[in-house]
C-alpha distance (Angstrom), angle and dihedral (degrees) to the residues before:
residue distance angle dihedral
X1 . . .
X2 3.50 . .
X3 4.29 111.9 .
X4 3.78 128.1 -168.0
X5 3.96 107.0 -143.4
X6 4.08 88.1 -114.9
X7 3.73 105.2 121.3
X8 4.26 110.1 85.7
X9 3.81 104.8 -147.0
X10 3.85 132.9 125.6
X11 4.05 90.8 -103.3
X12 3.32 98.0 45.3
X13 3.68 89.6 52.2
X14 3.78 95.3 52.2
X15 3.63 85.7 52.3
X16 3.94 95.1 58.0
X17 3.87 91.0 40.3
X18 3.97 82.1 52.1
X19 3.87 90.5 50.8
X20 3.84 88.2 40.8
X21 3.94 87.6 57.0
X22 3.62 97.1 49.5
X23 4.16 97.3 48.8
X24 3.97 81.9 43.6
X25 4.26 89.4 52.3
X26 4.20 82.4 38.7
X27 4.22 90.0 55.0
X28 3.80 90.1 40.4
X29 4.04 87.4 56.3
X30 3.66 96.3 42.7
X31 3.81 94.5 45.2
X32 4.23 89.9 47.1
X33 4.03 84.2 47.6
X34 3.49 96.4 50.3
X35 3.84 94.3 40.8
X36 3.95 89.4 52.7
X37 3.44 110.0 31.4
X38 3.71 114.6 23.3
X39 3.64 95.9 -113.3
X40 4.04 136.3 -171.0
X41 3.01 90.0 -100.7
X42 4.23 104.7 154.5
X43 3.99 122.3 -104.7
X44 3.82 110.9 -127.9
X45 3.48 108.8 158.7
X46 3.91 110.6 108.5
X47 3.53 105.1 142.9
X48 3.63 117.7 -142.6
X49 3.73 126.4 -179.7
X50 3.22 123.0 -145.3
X51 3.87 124.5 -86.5
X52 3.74 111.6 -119.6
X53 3.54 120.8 -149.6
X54 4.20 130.8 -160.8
X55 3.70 111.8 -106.5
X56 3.63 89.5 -129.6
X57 3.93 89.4 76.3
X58 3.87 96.4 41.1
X59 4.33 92.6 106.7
X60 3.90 93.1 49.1
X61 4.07 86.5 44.1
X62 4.05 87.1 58.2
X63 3.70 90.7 46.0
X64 3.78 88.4 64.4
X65 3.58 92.9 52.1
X66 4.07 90.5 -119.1
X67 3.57 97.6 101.8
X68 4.19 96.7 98.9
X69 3.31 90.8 44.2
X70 3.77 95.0 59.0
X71 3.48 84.9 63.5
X72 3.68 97.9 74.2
X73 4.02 117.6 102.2
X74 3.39 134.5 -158.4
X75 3.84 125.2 -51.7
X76 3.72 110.2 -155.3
X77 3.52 115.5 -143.6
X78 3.44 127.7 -65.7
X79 3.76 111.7 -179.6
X80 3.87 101.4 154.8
X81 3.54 88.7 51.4
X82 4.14 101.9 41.2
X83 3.75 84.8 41.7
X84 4.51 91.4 53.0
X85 3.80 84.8 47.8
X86 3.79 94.4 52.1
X87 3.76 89.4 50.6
X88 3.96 87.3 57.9
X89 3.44 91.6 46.6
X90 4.33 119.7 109.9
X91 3.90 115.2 -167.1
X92 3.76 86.9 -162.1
X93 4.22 95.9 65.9
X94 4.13 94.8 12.9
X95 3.95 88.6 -128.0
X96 3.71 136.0 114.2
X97 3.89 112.4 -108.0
X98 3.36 111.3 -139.7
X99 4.22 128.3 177.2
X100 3.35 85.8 -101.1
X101 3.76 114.1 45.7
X102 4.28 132.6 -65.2
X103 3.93 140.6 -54.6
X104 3.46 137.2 174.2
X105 3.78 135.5 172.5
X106 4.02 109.0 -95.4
X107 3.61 134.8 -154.3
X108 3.80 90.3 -101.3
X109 3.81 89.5 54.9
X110 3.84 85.5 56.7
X111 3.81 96.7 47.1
X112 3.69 89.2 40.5
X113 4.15 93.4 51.3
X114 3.81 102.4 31.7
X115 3.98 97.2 22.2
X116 4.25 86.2 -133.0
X117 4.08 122.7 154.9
X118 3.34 103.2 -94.7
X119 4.12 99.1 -174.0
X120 3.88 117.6 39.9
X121 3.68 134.2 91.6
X122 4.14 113.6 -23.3
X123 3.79 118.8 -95.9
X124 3.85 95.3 -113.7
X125 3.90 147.8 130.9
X126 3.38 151.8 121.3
X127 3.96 118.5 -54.6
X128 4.02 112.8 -141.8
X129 4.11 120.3 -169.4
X130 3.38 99.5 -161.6
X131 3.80 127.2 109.4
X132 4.17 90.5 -144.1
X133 2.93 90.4 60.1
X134 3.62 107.9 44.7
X135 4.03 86.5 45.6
X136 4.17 86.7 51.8
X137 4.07 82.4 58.3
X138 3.42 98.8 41.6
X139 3.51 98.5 46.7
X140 4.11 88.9 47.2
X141 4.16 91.5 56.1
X142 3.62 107.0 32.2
X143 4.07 111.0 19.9
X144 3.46 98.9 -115.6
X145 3.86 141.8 46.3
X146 3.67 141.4 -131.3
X147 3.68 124.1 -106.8
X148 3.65 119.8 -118.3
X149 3.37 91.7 -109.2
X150 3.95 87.1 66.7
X151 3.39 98.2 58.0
X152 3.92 128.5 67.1
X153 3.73 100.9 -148.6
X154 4.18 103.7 -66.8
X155 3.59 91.6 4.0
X156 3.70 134.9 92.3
X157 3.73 110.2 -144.8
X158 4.52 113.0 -115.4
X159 3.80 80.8 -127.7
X160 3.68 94.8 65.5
X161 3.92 92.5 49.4
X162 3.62 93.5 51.3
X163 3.91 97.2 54.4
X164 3.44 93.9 45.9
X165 4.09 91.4 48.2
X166 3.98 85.0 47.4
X167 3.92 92.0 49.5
X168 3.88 99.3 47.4
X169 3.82 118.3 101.0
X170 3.46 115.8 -150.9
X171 3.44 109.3 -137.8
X172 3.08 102.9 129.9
X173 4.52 150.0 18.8
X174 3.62 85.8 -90.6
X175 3.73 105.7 57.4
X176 4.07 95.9 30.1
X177 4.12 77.5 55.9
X178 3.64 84.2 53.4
X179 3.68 95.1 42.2
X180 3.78 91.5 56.3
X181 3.66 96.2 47.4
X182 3.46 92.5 55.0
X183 3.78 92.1 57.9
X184 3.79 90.8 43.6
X185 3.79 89.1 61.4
X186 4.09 86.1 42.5
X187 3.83 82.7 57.3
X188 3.95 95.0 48.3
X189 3.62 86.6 55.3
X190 3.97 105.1 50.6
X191 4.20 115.9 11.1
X192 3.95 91.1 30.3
X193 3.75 123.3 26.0
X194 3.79 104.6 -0.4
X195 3.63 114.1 170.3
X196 3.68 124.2 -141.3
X197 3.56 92.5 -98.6
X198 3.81 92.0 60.0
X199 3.85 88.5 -154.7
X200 3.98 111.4 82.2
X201 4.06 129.5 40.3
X202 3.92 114.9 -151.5
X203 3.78 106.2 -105.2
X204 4.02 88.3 -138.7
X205 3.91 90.1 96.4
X206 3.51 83.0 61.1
X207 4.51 103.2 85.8
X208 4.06 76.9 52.5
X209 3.85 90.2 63.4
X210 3.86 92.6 53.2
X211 3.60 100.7 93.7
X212 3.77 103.7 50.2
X213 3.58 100.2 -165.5
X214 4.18 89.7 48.0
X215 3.82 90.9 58.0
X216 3.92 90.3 91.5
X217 3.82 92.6 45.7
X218 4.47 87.9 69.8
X219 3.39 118.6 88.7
X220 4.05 102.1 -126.3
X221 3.93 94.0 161.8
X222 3.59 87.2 60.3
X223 4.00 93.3 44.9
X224 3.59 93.2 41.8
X225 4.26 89.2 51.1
X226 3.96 91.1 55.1
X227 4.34 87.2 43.9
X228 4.00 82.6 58.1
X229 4.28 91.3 36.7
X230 4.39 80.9 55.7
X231 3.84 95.2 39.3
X232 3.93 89.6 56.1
X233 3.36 99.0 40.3
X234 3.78 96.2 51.4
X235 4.24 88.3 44.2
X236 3.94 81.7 64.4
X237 3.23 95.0 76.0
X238 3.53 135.6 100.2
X239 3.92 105.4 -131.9
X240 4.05 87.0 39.0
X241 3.83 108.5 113.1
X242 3.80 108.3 173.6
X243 3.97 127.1 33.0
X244 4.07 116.7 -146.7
X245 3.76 129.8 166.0
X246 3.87 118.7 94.7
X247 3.28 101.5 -34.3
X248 4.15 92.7 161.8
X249 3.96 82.6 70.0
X250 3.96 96.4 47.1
X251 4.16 90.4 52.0
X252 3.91 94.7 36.8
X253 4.14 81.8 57.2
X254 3.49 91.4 45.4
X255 3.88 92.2 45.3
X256 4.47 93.7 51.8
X257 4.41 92.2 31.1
X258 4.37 86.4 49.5
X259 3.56 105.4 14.8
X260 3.86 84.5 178.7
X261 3.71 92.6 73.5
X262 4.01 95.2 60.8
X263 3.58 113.8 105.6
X264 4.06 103.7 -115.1
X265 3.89 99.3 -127.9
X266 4.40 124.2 -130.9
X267 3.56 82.8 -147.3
X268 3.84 142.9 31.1
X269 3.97 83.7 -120.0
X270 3.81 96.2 47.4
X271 3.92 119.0 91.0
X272 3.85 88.6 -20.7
X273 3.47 127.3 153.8
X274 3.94 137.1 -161.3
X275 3.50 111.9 -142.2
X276 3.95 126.1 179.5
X277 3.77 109.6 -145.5
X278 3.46 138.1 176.9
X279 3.97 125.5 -136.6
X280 3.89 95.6 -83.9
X281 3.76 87.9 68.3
X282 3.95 102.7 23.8
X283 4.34 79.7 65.8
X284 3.84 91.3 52.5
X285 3.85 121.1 115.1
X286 3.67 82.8 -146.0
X287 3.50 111.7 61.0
X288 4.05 103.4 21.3
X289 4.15 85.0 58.2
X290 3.78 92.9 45.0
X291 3.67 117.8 108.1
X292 3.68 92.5 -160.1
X293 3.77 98.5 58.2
X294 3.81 123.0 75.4
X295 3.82 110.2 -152.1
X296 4.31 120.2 -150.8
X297 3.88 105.3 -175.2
X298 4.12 113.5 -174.8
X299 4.26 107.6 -115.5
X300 3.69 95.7 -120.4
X301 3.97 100.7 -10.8
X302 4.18 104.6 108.3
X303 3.82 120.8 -161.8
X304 3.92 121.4 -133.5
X305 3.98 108.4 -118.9
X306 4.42 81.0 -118.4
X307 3.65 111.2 32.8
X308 3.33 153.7 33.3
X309 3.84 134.0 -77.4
X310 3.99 108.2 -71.7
């Protein structure tokens, strides 16, 4: 039976300070291995900053849904603790088995952390390989199209997306639209379905970008979920070497679920994080008296406890 840590009673709090106590033994392990024997265990630490965007664009950026998720800064990396959780994890019930029962992260935990649609049309579509094709789509959405030199087979190197985001004047719908696609597709390729790399995002997302104003109706919490579900699964095994997917969503989860395990910053600026919640979480004990956590709460904009903001 799979259980979410949302109930605030004395034994459900001695069961999540048990579960806290056996990821904590798990990172101990892992960190001991690792230190003495040169172990597998999984690389996780491409550092992304954070993609700016000009104010000017902010409204069309919440009519895509992708505004809250903007929001999220940088995680730092967190090996031991990424590492513990992948030892938990079970491909065969995509939950974390822990001493005392199962947990996994949800779709409300996604729209609650990065504030995505998570009901709406699936995330799907055909995946083409050729460059003609990807320059034909390219050229259609934004004006102009990348080189072969910036792209790496299917994908269209981060690089690329951030000159052409720097070099668009926004004047007008047209090139704000622009302007916001391009840091969609930066998005794709750090906070929601990095590669290992961390350098190129796969330009099939981009026939789902066509029709600006039915961006909002796909549900990318729910894509972005199963991108995580894939990432862990594949990190269990033995040949696997490096772990990518969103891995900011996995630790802020840990970080609210076992508040614990967050690293209790010096400084405001040290191991900090930037989380958009909703009210269900905003309430919590656990994350409004966290140091680690940095709360944003919307002035007159509430959150459903399931969903995402209408």
């Amino acid at each position: 039976m799979i259980w979410g840590f949302m109930v605030h009673d004395q034994n459900v709090t001695a069961r999540i300070e048990e579960i806290g106590r056996s990821v904590l033994n798990c990172c101990n392990r892992t960190v001991r291995f690792f230190a003495g024997k040169g172990s597998r265990m999984l690389q996780c630490d491409h550092y992304m900053p954070p993609d700016r965007y000009n104010p000017i664009a902010e409204g069309f950026l919440r009519d895509t849904g992708f505004y809250y998720v903007s929001q999220i800064g940088v995680v730092q990396c967190q090996a031991a603790l990424v590492n513990a959780l992948i030892e938990r994890w079970r491909p065969e019930t995509h939950s974390f088995h822990f001493p005392v029962g199962e947990c996994a992260v949800t779709l409300e935990d996604v729209a609650l952390i990065y504030g995505l649609p998570t009901n709406g049309l699936p995330v799907t579509g055909p995946t083409l390989s050729s460059y003609e094709a990807l320059e034909a789509e390219c050229l259609d959405q934004f004006g102009v199209a990348p080189r072969q030199a910036d792209c790496r087979g299917s994908f269209i190197k981060l690089t690329w997306f951030r000159a052409l985001k720097d070099r668009l004047v926004l004047v007008d719908d047209i090139q704000i639209q622009r302007y916001v696609k391009c840091h969609i597709m930066l998005l794709f390729g750090t906070v929601m379905f990095g590669d290992k790399s961390g350098a190129g995002v796969h330009w099939k997302f981009l026939p789902l970008l066509r029709n600006f104003a039915g961006i909002i109706q796909f549900s990318w919490g729910s894509a972005c979920l199963a991108h995580l579900y894939r990432a862990l699964c594949r990190a269990t095994r033995v040949d696997c070497k490096e772990i990518d997917g969103p891995l900011t969503l996995l630790l802020a989860w840990a970080w609210i679920r076992l508040p614990f395990l967050a690293p209790i910053p010096t400084t405001l600026t040290t191991s900090t994080m930037t989380v958009a919640l909703g009210p269900a979480l905003l309430t919590s004990p656990r994350t409004t008296q966290h140091p680690s956590v940095h709360l944003i709460q919307e002035p007159g904009h509430p959150w459903p406890t399931f969903g995402y903001p209408s």
